[in-house]
C-alpha positions in Angstrom: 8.7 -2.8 13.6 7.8 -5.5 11.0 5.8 -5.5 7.2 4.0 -8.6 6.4 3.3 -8.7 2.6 -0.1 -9.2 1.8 -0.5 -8.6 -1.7 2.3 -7.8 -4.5 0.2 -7.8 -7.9 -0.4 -4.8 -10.0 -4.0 -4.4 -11.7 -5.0 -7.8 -11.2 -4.3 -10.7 -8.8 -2.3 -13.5 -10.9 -2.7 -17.3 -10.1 -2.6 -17.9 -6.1 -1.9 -14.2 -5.6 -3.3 -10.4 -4.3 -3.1 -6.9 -5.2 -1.4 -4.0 -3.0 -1.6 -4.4 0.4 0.8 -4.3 3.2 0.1 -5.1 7.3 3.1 -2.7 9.3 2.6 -3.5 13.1 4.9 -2.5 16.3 3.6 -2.6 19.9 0.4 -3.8 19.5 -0.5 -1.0 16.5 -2.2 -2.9 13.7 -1.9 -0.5 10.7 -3.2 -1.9 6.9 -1.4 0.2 4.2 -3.9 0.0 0.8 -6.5 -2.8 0.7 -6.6 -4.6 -3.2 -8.2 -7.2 -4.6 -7.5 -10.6 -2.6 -6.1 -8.9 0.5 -8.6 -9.2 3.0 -8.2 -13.3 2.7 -4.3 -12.6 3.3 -5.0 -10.7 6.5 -6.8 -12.8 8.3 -3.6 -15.3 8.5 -1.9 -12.6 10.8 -4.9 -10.7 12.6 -8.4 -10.7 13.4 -10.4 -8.1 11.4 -11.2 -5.9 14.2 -7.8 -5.4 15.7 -6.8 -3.7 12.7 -6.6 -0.5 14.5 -6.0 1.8 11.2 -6.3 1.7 7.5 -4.4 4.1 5.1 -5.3 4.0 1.3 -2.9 5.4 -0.5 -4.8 6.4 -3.7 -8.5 5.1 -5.7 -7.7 2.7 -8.0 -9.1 -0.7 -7.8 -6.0 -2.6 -6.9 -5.0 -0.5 -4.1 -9.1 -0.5 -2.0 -11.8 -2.7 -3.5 -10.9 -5.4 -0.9 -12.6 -2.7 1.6 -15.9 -3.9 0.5 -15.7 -7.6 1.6 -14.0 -6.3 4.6 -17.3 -3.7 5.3 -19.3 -7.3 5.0 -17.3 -8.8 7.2 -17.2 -6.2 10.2 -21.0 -6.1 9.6 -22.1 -9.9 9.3 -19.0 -11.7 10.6 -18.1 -11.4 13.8 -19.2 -12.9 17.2 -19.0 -9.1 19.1 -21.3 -6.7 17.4 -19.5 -4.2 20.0 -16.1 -4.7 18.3 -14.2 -0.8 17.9 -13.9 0.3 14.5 -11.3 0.5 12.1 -10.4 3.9 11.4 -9.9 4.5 7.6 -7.7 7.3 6.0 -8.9 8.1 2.6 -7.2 10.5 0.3 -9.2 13.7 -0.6 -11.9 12.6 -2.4 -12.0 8.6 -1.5 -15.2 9.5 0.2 -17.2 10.2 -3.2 -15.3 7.7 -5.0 -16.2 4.6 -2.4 -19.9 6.0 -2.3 -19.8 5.8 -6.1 -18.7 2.6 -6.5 -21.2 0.4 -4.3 -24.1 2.9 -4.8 -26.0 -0.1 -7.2 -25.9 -2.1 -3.6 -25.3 -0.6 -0.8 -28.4 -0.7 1.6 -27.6 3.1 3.2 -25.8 5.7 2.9 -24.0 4.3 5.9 -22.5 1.5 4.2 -19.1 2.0 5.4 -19.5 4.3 8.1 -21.3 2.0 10.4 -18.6 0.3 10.5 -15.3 1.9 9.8 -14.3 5.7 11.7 -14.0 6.9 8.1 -11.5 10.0 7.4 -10.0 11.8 4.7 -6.7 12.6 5.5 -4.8 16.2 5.0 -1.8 15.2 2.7 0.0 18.6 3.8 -0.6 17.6 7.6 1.2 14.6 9.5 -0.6 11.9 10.8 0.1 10.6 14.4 -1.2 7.3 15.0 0.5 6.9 18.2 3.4 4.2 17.4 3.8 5.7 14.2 3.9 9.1 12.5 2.6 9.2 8.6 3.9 11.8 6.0 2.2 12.2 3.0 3.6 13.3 -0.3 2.0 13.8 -4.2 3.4 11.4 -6.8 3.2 11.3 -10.2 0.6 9.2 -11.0 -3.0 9.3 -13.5 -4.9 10.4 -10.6 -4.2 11.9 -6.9 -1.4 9.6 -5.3 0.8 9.8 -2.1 3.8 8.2 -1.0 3.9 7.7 2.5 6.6 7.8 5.0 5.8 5.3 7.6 8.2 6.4 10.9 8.3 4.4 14.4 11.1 2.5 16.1 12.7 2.5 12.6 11.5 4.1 9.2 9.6 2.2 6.1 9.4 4.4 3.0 6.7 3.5 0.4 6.3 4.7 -3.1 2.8 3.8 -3.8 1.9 3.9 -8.1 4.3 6.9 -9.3 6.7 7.4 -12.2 9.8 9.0 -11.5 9.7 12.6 -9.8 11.3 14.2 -7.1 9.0 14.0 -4.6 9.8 10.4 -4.7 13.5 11.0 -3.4 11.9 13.5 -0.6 10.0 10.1 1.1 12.3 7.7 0.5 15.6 9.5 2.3 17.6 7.6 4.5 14.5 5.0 4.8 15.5 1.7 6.3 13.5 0.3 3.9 12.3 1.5 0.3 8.9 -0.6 -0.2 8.6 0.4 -4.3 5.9 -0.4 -6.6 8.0 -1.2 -10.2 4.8 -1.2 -12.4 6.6 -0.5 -15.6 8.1 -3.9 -15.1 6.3 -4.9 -18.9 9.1 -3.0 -20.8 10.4 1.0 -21.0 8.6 1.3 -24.5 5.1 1.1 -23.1 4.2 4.7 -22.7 1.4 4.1 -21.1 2.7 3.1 -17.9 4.5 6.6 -18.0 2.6 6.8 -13.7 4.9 3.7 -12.7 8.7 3.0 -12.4 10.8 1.1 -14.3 13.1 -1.6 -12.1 16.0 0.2 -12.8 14.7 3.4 -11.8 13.9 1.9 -8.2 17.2 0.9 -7.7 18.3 4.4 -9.0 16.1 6.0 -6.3 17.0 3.9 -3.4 21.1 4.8 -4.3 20.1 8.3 -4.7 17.8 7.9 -1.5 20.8 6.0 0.5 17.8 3.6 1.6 19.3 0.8 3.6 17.6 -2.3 2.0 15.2 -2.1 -1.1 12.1 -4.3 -2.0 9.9 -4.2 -5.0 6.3 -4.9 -5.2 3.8 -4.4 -7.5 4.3 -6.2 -10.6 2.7 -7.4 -13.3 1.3 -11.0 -13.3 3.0 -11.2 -17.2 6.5 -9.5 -16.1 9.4 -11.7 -15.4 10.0 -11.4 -11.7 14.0 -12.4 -11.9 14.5 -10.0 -14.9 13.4 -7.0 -12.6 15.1 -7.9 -9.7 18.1 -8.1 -11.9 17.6 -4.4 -12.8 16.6 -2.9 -9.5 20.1 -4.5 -8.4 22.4 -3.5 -11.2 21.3 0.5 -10.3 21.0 -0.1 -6.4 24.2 -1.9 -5.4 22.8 -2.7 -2.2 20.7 -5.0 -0.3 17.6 -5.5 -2.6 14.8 -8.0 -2.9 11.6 -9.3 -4.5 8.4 -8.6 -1.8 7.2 -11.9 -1.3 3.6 -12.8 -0.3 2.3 -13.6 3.1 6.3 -12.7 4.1 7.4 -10.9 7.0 10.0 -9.2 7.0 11.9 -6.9 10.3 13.1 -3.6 9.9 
């Protein structure tokens, strides 16, 4: 079981880099955990387009899916076998409207996804089985719907998604061989408006509380100081912890 990492930027992509997304494969399975801006280009470095076999979003905000709509053109318009199988893509509740909202001023039918991706909303309450792996779902703390997900196969990623610091967080992260955790609030504790992200520090608390074998965080801030948060996510860990670097790959 391996993670390649895709995309590490919060909000926006800085200089050279994506947003959120993350490429887990084991024994052929192909699975594409969130889709932001700059990841589809990423991708393409490690797989062809249609042998993603499944797509998981893990909530609607721009830097976690808008790379979905290049990658719609690209299943439609770019590939040699018209006959190529379909992604299947897991929205949460709701995803549906909110993709149909967002390219209704272009989109040529009200097909423009599902011609070419099996598209689904998943049951947050309900595992999902996607053969090599099993997905749990649990409801973060974040400005709108979120879910953590607990990715198991031959070993066990945990990944927080956006989410400020709540319990539920310590439910999917729980022995995890590896804690994948989004440190948005990397610009500074006094920002209260970043209340739906964690602080560094409070990623390296979870992990020890977790007992989470390695921990990695993603998702900063083009402006925050990459060394400065790695710094705090290991002074509250004490274990095995790490930056997530782009177009990496990394073995669990």
């Amino acid at each position: 079981m391996k993670v390649t990492i895709l995309g590490t930027s919060a909000a926006y992509p800085g200089p050279g880099t994506a947003c959120l997304g993350f490429l887990v494969q084991e024994r052929g399975l192909n699975l594409l955990i969130d889709c932001g801006t700059g990841v589809l280009s990423n991708l393409q470095k490690y797989v062809d387009l249609p042998n993603i076999s499944d797509i998981i979003i893990t909530h609607m905000h721009a830097d976690h899916f808008f790379d979905l709509i290049p990658y719609r053109y690209a299943l439609q318009y770019g590939l040699d076998n018209p006959e190529a199988r379909k992604p299947r893509l897991y929205l949460p509740p709701g995803g549906t409207k909110v993709l149909g909202q967002v390219v209704s001023p272009f989109a040529e039918s009200t097909n423009f996804f599902s011609n070419v991706f099996k598209v689904f909303e998943y049951d947050p309450d309900k595992e999902l089985d996607l053969g090599h792996f099993v997905i749990r779902f649990v409801a973060v703390r974040h400005y709108i719907p979120t879910y953590a997900l607990s990715i198991t196969g031959s070993r066990r990623l945990a990944y927080t998604s956006d989410s400020g610091l709540c319990p539920e967080l310590l439910q999917v992260a729980k022995g995890a061989d590896l804690l994948l955790c989004n440190a948005g609030r990397c610009l500074g504790a006094e920002i209260d408006h970043l209340w739906g992200h964690l602080l560094p520090a409070e990623a390296g608390q979870l992990a020890k509380e977790a007992s989470v074998k390695r921990l990695m965080i993603t998702h900063l801030w083009p402006a925050c100081d990459p060394a400065s948060s790695l710094e705090q996510a290991s002074s509250t860990f004490g274990g095995p912890v790490a930056l997530a670097e782009q177009c990496q790959t990394y073995g669990l």
